[in-house]
N, C-alpha and C positions, 0 to 999 in steps of 0.2 A: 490329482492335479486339476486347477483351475486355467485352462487355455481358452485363447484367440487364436479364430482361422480365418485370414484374408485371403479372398480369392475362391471361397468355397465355389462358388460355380464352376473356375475350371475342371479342366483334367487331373490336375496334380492336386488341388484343393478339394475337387470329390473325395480321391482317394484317402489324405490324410482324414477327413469329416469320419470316414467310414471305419477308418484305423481306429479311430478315436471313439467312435460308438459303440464300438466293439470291447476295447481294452478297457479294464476293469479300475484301474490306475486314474484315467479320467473321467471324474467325476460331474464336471459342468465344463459346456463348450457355447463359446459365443461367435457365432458367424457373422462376419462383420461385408454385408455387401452392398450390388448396385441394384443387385433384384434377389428374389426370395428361393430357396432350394426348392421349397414347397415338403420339402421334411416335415415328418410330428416324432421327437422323441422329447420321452421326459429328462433326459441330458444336456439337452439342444437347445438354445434359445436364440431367436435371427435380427440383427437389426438392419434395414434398407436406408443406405442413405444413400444419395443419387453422389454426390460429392466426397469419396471414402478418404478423401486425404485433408479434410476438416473435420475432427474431430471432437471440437468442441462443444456440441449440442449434445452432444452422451458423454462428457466426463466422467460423470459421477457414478456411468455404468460400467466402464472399463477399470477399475480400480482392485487392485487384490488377485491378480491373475499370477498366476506362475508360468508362463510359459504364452509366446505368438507365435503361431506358425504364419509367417508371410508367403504366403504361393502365388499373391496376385502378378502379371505379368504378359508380354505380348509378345507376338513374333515382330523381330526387327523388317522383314521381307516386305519391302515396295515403300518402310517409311523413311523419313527425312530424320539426319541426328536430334533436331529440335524436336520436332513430336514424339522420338523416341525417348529421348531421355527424361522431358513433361512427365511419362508416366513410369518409366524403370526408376528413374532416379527421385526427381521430385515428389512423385509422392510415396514414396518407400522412406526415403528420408523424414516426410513432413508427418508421416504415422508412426514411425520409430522415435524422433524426437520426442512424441507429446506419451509416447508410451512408457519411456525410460524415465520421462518426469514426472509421471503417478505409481509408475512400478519398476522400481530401480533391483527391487529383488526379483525380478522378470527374466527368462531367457529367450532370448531372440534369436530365430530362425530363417534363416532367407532363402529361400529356394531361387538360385545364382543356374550357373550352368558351366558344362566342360567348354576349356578354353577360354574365359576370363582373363582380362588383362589388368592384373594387378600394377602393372606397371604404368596402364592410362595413356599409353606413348605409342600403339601398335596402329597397325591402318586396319583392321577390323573394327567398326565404329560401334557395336551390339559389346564386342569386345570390350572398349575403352568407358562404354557408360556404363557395363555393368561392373568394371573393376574400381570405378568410382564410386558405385555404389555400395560395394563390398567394403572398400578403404574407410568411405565415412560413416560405415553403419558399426564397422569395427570401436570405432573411437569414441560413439556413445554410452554412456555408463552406466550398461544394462549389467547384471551378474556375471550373463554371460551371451556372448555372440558366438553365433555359429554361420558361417556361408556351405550351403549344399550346393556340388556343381556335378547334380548328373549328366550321364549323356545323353544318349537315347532314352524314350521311357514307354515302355508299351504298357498301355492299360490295359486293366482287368476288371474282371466281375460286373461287367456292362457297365464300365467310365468309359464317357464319349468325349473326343474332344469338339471343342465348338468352331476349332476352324476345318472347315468343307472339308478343305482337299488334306489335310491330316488325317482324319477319318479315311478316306479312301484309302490311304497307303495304309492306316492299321488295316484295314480288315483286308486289303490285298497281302499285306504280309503276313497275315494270320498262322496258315499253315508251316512258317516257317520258324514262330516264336521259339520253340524248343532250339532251335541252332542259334537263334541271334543271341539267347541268355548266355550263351556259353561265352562270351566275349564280356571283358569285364567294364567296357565302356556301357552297355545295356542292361537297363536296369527294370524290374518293373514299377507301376504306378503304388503295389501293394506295399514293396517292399521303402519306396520313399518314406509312405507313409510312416511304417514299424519303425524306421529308423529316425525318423521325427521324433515320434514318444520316449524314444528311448535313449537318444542326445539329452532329451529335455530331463528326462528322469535320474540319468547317471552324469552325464557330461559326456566329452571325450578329451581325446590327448591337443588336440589342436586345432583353431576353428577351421580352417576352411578343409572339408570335408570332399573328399574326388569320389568319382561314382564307383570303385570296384571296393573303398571303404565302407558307403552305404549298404552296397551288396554283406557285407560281413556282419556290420553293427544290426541291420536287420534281422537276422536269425534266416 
């Protein structure tokens, strides 16, 4: 497989990066960011655009992919719905459109989250912009859509996240990972990833995808 990874500098976007350098399946992978991994693999190629929701200055490089992983994404805590949705929605939307009109045999991946409101109507506003986004990224005519809505996601194999005070509660909860996995809302950052490749590779039965499926489809 030929894939795109938005968002590789997060948490969830390390992860899949690593999935994917790993598995034998993916052949060439294009990291599409605001700033650079500083990775060197021969699998790996980075493009830095400061503005990742115009993509028209690298058309001609995104062409012939099978498969986006979109991880890019923010925590809703302390923003306003307008600046929230700017970048869950508008630009999810505005990289999915131009991706389905060069790679219509593409499969598209959204890393969503538990508790989504597909219905758009709920007073959780994180809620209502990401179930809007889930609805109209459904509708574009990619092969195929998938929404991933983990819950919890504790990283591994030294994935940091980049906001502060996340990082303090992983490694405060450290000691207790073995107990949190047991619960099928908790998922880890590893297992996202495997379950990424492996949507993209077989399918599954129905796109919107709940974190204790993940847990399965991962191995």
């Amino acid at each position: 497989m030929r894939v795109i990874i938005f968002g590789v500098t997060g948490m969830v976007g390390q992860s899949v990066l690593r999935e994917c350098l790993l598995d034998d399946d993916v052949h060439e992978i294009l990291a599409i960011s605001r700033k650079s991994t500083e990775q060197r693999h021969e699998k790996l190629k980075e493009i830095e655009l400061k503005n990742v929701a115009d993509l028209s200055s690298i058309e001609h490089e995104i062409n012939g992919f099978d498969a986006c992983f979109f991880c890019l994404g923010v925590s809703s805590a302390g923003m306003k719905e307008e600046e929230y949705r700017k970048i869950t929605y508008d630009i999810t939307l505005s990289v999915a459109k131009t991706l389905a009109r060069l790679n219509p045999q593409m499969t598209f991946i959204y890393v969503s989250g538990s508790g989504t409101d597909s219905s758009e109507k709920g007073r959780s506003m994180w809620a209502r912009v990401k179930g809007k986004t889930e609805n109209d990224l459904l509708r574009l005519p990619f092969k195929a859509t998938y929404m991933f809505r983990p819950g919890a996601i504790i990283p591994m194999h030294g994935v940091k996240s980049k906001t502060k005070l996340y990082q303090f509660f992983y490694d405060f909860l450290k000691p207790f990972y073995p107990l949190l996995l047991k619960s099928n809302g908790v998922i880890t950052s590893e297992q996202v990833g495997r379950a990424m490749i492996q949507v993209a590779r077989v399918g599954f039965s129905h796109p919107v995808i709940e974190s204790h499926e993940l847990k399965r489809i991962s191995g």
